[in-house]
C-alpha positions as CSV (number, residue, x, y, z in Angstrom):
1,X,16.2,-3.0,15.6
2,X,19.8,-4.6,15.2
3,X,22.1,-3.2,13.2
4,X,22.4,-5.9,10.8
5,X,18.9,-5.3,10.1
6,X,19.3,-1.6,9.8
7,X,21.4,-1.4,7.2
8,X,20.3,-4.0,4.9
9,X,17.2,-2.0,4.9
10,X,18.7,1.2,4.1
11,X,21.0,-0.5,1.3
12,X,17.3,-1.8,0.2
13,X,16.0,2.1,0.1
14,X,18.7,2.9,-1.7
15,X,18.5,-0.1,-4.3
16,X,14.9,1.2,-4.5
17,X,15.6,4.7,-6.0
18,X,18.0,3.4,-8.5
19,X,15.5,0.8,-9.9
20,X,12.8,3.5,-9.9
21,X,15.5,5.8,-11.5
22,X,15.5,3.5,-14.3
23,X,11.8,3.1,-14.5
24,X,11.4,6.6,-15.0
25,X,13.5,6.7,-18.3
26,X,10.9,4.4,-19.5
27,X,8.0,5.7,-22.1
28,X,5.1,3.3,-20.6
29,X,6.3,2.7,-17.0
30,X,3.9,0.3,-16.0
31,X,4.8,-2.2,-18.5
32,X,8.3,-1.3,-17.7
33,X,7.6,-2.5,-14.6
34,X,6.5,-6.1,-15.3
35,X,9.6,-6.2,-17.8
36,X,11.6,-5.3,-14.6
37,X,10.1,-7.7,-12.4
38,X,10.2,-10.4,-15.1
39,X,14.2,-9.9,-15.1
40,X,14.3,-9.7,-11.4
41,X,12.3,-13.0,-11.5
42,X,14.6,-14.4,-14.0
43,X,18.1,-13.7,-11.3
44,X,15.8,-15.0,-8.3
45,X,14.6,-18.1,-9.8
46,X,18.6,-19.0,-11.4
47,X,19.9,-17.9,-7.9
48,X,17.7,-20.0,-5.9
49,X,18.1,-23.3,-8.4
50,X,21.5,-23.0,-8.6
51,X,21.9,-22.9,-4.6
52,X,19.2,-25.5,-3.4
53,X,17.2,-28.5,-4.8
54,X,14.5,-28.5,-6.0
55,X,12.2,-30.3,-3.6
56,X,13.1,-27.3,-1.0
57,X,11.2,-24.8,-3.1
58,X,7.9,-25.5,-2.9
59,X,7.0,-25.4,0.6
60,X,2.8,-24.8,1.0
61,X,3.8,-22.0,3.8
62,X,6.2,-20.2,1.4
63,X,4.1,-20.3,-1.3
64,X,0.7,-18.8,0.7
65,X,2.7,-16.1,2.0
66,X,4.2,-15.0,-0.8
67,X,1.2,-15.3,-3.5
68,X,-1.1,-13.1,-0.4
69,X,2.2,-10.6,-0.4
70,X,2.9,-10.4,-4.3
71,X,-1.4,-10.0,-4.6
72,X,-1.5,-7.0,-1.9
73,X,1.9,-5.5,-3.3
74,X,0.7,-5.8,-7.6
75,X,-2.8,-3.8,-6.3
76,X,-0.6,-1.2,-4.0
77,X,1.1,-0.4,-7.5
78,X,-2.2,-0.8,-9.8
79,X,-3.6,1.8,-7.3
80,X,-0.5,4.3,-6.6
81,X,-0.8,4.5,-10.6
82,X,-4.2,5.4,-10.6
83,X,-4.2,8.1,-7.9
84,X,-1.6,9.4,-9.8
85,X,-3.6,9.8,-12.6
86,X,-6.8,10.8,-11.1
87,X,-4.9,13.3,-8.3
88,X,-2.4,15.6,-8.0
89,X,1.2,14.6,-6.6
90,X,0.4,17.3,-3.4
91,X,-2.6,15.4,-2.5
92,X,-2.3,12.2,-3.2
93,X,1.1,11.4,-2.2
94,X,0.9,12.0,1.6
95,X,-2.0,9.1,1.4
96,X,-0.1,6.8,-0.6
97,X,3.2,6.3,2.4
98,X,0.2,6.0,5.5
99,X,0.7,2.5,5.1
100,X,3.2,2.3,8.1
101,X,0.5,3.4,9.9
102,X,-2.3,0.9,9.4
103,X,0.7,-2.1,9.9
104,X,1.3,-1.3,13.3
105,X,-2.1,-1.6,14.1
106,X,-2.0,-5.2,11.8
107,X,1.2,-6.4,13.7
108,X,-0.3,-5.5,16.8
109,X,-3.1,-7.8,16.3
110,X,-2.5,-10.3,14.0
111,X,1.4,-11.2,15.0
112,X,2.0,-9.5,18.2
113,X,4.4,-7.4,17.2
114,X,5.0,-4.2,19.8
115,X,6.7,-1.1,19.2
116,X,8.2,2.1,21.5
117,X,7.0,5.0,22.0
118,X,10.2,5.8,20.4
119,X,10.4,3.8,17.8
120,X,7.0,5.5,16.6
121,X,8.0,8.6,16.8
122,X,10.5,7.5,14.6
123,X,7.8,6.2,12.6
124,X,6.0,9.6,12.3
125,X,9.3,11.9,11.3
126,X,10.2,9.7,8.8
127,X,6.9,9.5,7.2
128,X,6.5,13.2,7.8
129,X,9.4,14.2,6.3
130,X,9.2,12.0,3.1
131,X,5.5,13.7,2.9
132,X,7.3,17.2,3.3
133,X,10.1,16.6,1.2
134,X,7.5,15.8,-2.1
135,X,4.4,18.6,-1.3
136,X,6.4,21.2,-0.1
137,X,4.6,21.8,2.6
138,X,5.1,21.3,6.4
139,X,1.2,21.2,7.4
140,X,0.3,18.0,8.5
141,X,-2.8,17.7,6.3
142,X,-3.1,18.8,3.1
143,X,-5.1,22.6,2.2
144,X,-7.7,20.1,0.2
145,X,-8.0,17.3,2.2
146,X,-8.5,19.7,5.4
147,X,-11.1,21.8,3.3
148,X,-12.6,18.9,2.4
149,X,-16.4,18.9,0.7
150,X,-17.5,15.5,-0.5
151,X,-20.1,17.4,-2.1
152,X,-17.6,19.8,-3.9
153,X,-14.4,17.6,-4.6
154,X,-15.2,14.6,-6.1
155,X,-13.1,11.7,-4.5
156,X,-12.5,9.1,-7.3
157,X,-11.9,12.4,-9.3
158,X,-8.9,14.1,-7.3
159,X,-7.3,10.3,-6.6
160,X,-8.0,10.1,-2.8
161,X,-9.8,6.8,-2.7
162,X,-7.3,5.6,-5.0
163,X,-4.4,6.5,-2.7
164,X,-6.2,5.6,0.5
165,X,-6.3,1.7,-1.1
166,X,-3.0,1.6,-2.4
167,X,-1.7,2.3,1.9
168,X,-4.6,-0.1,2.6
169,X,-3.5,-2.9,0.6
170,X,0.3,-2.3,1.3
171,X,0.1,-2.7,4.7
172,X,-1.5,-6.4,4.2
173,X,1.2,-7.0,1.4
174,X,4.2,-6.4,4.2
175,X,2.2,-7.9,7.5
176,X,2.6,-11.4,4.7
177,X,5.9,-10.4,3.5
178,X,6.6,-10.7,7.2
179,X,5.1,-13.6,7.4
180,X,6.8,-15.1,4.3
181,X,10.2,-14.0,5.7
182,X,9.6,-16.3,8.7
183,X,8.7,-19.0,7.0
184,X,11.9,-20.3,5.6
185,X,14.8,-19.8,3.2
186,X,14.8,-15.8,2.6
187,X,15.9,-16.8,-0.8
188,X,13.4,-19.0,-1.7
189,X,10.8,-17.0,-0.3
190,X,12.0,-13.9,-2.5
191,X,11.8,-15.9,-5.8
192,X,8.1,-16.8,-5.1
193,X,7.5,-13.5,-4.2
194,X,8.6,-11.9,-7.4
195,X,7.3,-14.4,-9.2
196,X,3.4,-14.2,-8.5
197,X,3.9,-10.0,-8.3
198,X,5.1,-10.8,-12.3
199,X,2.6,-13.2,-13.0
200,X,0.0,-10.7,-11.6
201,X,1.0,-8.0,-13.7
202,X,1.1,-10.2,-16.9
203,X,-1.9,-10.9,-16.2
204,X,-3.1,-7.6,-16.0
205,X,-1.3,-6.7,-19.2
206,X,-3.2,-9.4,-21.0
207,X,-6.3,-8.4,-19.5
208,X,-6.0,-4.7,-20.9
209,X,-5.1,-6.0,-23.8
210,X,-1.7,-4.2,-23.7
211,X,0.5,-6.7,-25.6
212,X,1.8,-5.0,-28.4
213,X,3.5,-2.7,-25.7
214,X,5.7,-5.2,-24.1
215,X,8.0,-5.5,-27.4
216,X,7.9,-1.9,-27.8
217,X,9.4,-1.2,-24.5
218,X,12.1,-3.9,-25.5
219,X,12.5,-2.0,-28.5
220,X,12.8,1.6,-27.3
221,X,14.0,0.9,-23.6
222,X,16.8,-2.0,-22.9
223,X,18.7,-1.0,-21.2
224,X,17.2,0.8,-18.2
225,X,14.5,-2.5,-18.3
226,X,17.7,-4.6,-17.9
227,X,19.6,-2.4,-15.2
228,X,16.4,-1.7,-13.1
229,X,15.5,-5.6,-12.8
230,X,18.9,-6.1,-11.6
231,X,18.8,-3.7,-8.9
232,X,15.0,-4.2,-7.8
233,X,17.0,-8.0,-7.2
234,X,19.3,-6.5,-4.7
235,X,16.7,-4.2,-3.4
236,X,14.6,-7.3,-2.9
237,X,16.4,-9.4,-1.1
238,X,18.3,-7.0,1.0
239,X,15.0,-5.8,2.3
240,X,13.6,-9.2,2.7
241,X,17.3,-10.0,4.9
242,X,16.6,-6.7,6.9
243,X,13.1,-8.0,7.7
244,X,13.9,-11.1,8.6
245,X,15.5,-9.4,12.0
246,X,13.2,-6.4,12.3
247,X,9.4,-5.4,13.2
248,X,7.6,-4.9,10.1
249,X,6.0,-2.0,11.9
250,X,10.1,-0.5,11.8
251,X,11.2,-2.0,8.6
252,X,8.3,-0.4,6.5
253,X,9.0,3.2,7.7
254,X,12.6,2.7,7.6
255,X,12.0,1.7,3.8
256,X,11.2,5.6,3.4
257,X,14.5,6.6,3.6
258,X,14.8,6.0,-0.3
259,X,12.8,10.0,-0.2
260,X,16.2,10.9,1.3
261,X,18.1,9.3,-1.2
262,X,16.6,10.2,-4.2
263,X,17.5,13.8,-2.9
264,X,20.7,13.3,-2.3
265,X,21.3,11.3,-6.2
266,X,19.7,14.2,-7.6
267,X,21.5,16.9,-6.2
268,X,25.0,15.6,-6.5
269,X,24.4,13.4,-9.5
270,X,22.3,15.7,-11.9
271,X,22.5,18.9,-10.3
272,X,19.2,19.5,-8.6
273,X,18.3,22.5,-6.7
274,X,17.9,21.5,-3.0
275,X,16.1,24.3,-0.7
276,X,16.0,24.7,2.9
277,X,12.6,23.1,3.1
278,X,14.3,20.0,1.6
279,X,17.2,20.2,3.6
280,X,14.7,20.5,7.3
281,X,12.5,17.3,5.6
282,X,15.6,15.1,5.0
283,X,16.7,16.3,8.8
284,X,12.9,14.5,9.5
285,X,13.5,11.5,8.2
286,X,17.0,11.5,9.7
287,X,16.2,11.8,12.9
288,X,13.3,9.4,12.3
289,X,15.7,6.8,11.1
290,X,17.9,6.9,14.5
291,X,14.9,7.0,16.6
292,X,14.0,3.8,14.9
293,X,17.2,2.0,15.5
294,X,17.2,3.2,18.7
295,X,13.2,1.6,19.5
């Protein structure tokens, strides 16, 4: 991985936690969300026709790539938000962040893509130690999920399934966000991105029937609506610039840093307790992190 793509990457993780920092100020988060992505789309789309005509900015390759990426990324949310409510955080988060591991297989396949044995080591410590640094625990598989009954735990009940499709559909969502990147204009390709993810969550707002909610959000929540869709631009297209010159298979992991950061902004920003098992997870992820720029 060059270095250029490296740190826009990082930057990206770290635009990541403050967006999602926002979000969580919010009442209703996933309506948040689509008022987020609705500003983000608002600074892409005035960006992009300010900079280029408009003739550029529908190119039938840009727009496949990025409608099959925004469709894969809007159901990796829908069902991250659902295993969440079906499943506790200790199991269902260490499903939710496989997806790294199902896109090397897709890149392998489908685009050719080929990583080190060191870059996926990499791969593994950083996904490890996000896993660690959020259960607690440094046993590979979860107590539940290694004790596992079908018979006894039900799986739409504790969230599994859930979080098994929201790493499933991810990993399609960033094999055409790959794709996309290639394509064209980064820019341009961003902009239709965020576009159909907000379309696809209007959509399901309308569908639910969840309306009213959008103008109570407004109401209650402006500012952190407003500040979070401008970061999620930056952490857009700064990942988007970082994939351009990096395997997916790399990028995505690398994208887990934002664990680390999140630790750090809430130790030295609010004052949070960190504990040695913290501290040995975030060493993970470090390590992970050069391992990957090295491979």
């Amino acid at each position: 991985m060059t270095l250029k793509a490296f740190l826009f990457i990082v930057a990206s993780a770290l635009f990541h936690v403050f967006w999602n920092s926002s979000l969580k100020m919010c009442r209703d988060k996933t309506t948040s969300v689509f008022l987020m992505m609705t500003v983000t789309a608002g600074l892409l789309g005035g960006a992009t026709l300010y900079l280029y005509p408009i003739k550029q900015l529908f190119s039938p390759s840009v727009i496949t790539a990025a409608l099959g990426a925004g469709f894969f990324f809007f159901l990796y949310q829908h069902f991250v938000a659902l295993a969440y409510e079906k499943g506790d955080l200790t199991l269902v988060y260490p499903l939710t962040v496989t997806g790294p591991v199902y896109i090397v297989i897709w890149s392998y396949l489908l685009i050719g893509e080929r990583i080190t044995l060191t870059g996926a080591f990499g791969i593994f410590l950083i996904i490890y130690g996000a896993v660690t640094i959020h259960t607690g625990n440094f046993k590979i598989i979860p107590n539940r999920l290694a004790t596992f009954d079908r018979k006894k735990v039900g799986f739409m009940e504790n969230g599994v399934l859930f979080a098994l499709a929201a790493a499933f559909f991810y990993s399609f969502g960033a094999l055409a966000d790959k794709i996309g990147v290639m394509t064209g204009n980064i820019m341009i390709y961003t902009f239709h991105l965020s576009l159909y993810m907000t379309l696809f969550h209007l959509l399901r707002i309308v569908g639910q029937h969840h309306n009213n909610k959008i103008m109570v959000e407004i109401k209650h929540n402006p500012v952190p609506i407003i500040s979070g869709g401008i970061v999620m631009f930056f952490s857009f297209i700064t990942f988007r610039i970082g994939l351009e010159h990096a395997l997916v298979s790399y990028a995505s992991a690398l994208r887990q840093v934002s664990t680390l950061f999140g630790i750090l902004i809430g130790f030295f920003i609010f004052r949070e307790q960190i504990t040695l098992k913290r501290v040995i997870s975030s060493l993970f992820i470090v390590s992970g992190a050069v391992l990957i720029k090295l491979g």
